[in-house]
C-alpha positions in Angstrom: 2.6 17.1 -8.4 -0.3 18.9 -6.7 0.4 21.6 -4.4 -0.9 20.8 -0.7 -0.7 23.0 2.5 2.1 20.9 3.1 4.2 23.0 0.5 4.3 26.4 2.9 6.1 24.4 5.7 10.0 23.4 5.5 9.9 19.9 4.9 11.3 18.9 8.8 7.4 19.8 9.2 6.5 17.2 6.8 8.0 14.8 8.2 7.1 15.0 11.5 3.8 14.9 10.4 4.2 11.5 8.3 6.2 10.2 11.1 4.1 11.0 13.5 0.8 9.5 11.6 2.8 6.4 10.6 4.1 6.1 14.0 0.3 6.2 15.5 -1.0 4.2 13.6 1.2 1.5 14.0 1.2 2.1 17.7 -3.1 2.4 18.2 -3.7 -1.5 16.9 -8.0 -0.2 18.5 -9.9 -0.8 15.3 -11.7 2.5 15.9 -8.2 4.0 15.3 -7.1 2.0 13.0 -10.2 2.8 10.9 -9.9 6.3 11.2 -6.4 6.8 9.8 -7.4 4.4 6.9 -9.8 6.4 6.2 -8.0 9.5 6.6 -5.1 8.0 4.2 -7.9 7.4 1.6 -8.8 10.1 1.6 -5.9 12.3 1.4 -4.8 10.1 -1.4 -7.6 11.3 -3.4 -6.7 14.0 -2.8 -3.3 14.2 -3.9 -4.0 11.5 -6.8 -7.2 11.6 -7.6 -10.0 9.1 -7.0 -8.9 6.5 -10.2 -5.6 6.0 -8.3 -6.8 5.3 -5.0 -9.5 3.5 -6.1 -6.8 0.7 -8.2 -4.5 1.1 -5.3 -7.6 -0.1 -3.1 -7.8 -2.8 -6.0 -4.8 -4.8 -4.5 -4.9 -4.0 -1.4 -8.8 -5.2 -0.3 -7.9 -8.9 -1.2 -5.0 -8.5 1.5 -6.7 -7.3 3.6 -8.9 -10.5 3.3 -6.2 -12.8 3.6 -5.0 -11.7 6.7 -8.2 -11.6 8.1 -8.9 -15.0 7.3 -5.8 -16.2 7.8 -5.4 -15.0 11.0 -7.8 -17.2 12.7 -5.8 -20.2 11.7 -2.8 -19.0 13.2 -4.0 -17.7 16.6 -6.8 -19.5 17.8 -7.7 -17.1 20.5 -11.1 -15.7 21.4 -14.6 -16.8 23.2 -16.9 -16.7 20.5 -16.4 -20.1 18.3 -17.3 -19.8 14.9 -16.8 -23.1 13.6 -14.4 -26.0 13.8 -11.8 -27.4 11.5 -11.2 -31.0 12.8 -9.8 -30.2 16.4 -9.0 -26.5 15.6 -11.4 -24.1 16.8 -11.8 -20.8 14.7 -12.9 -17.5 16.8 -14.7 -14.6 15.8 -11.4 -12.5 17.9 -9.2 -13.9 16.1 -10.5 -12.9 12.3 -11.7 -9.4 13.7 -7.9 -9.1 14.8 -6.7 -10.3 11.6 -9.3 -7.5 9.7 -8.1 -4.7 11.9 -4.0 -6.2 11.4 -4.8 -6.1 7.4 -6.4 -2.3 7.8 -4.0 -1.2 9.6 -1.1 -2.6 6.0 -3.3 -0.9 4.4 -3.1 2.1 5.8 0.6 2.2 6.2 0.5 1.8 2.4 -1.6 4.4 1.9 0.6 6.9 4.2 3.5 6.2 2.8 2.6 6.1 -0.3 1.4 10.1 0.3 4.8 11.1 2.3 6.0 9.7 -1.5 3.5 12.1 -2.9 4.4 14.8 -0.5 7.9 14.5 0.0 9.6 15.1 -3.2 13.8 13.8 -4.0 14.5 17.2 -3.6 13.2 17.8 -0.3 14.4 14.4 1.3 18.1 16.1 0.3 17.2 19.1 1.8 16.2 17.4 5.0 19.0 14.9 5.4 21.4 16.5 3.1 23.9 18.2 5.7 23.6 15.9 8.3 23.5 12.3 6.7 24.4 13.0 2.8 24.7 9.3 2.3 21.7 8.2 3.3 20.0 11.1 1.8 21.2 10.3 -1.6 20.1 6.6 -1.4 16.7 7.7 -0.4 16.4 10.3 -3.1 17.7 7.6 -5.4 15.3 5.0 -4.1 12.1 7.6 -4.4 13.1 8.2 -7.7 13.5 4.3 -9.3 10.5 3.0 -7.7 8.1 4.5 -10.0 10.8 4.1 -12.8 10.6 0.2 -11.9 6.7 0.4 -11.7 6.7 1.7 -15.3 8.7 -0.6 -16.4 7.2 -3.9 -15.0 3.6 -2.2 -16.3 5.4 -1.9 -19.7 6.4 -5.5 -19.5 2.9 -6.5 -18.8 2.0 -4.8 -21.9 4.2 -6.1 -24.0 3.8 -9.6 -22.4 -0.6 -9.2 -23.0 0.5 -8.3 -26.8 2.7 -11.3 -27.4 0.3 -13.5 -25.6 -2.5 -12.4 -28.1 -0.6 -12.7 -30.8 0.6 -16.4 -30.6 -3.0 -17.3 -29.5 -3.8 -15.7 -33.0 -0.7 -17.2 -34.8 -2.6 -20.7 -33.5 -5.9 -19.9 -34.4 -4.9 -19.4 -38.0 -2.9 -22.3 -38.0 -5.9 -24.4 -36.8 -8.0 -22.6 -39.6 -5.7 -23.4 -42.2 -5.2 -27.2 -41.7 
């Protein structure tokens, strides 16, 4: 884990600080705003990552991003500025520049909580929560730590999934070469 500024501060201070940006930028739906904390969370995930993670993490999360802005549009038909029509349906530039700024803003909550992850290790959450809600702390500890164990795992699944896929497509090749 890389060390951050964060790491001098007892981890009530991180917290705040992730709650507070999560909270704001779910709050601030202005696109300026919106923009700004995306960018901010892109950046600080390089940061704490490195540029190959955010950059695949960006991978999945662009055609979102796209979805919602174009599906948006079909949903809520609001706005002055007609784009096109759809039999009776009219489709507003509004309404897809909503949807973009509603798909940012997933994206960003992604990206901020997946640095409070980063940030805030097990062993802090415990610290945090651990006198006053031991439960709870204990099933968020426990949660932080399986995720990544599950993400492993389903990667590993792919894997293994790619390799017997190859392998049957060769086990029919040479069966088809044979006869």
């Amino acid at each position: 884990m890389k060390n951050t500024i964060f790491d001098i501060f007892h981890p009530s201070v991180q917290a705040l600080y992730f709650g507070g940006v999560i909270v704001f930028t779910m709050l601030a739906m202005h696109p300026i705003y919106v923009a700004i904390s995306f960018v901010a969370a892109i950046i600080y995930n390089m940061y704490l990552k490195g540029w190959r993670t955010t950059v695949k993490m960006l991978g999945w999360q662009l055609p979102i991003i796209a979805i919602i802005a174009i599906l948006n549009p079909i949903f809520s038909s609001i706005g002055s500025t007609e784009l096109f029509r759809i039999g009776t349906r009219a489709l507003y530039l509004e309404s897809f520049l909503y949807g973009l700024t509603m798909g940012v803003l997933l994206a960003a909550m992604m990206m901020w909580f997946s640095n409070a992850a980063q940030v805030l290790s097990t062993d802090k959450i415990m610290g945090l929560f651990g006198n006053a809600l031991p439960v709870i702390s204990l099933m968020m500890s426990m949660i932080s730590r399986l995720i990544p164990r599950f993400v492993a795992q389903g990667s590993e699944i792919r894997t293994v999934a790619q390799a017997s896929s190859i392998s049957r497509a060769e086990t029919k090749r040479q069966a088809l070469s044979e006869n």
